[in-house]
N, C-alpha and C positions, 0 to 999 in steps of 0.2 A: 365856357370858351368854345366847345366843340359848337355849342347852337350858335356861335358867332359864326363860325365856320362852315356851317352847313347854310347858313342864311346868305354870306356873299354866296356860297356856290350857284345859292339857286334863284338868286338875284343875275348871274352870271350866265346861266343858264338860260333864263329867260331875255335877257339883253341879247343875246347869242340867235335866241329863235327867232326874236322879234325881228333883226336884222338881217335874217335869212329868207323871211315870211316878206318884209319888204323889197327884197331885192327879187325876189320872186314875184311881185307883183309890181312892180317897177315903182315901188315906196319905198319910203326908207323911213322915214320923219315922222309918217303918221303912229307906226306902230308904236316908235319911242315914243311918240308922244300922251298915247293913250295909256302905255306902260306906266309913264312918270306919273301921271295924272291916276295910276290906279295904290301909287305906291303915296303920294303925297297928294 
C-alpha cells in the first residue's frame, strides 16, 4: 500500500513539474504529452 502511495506522489510530482516546465516555456500540452506517452 505505502508503494501505491509513493507511486501517485511521484506521478504527481511529475505532472506538477511537467506543467510548470510548460508554462515556463509557454507549453503546456507538449510536456503532458510526452509524459503520458512515457507512462503508457
Amino acid at each position: 500500500m505505502n508503494s501505491f502511495i509513493g507511486l501517485i506522489i511521484v506521478l504527481a510530482v511529475f505532472v506538477v513539474l511537467s506543467i510548470v516546465y510548460g508554462i515556463r516555456n509557454k507549453r503546456v500540452l507538449e510536456p503532458l504529452l510526452l509524459l503520458g506517452a512515457g507512462f503508457f
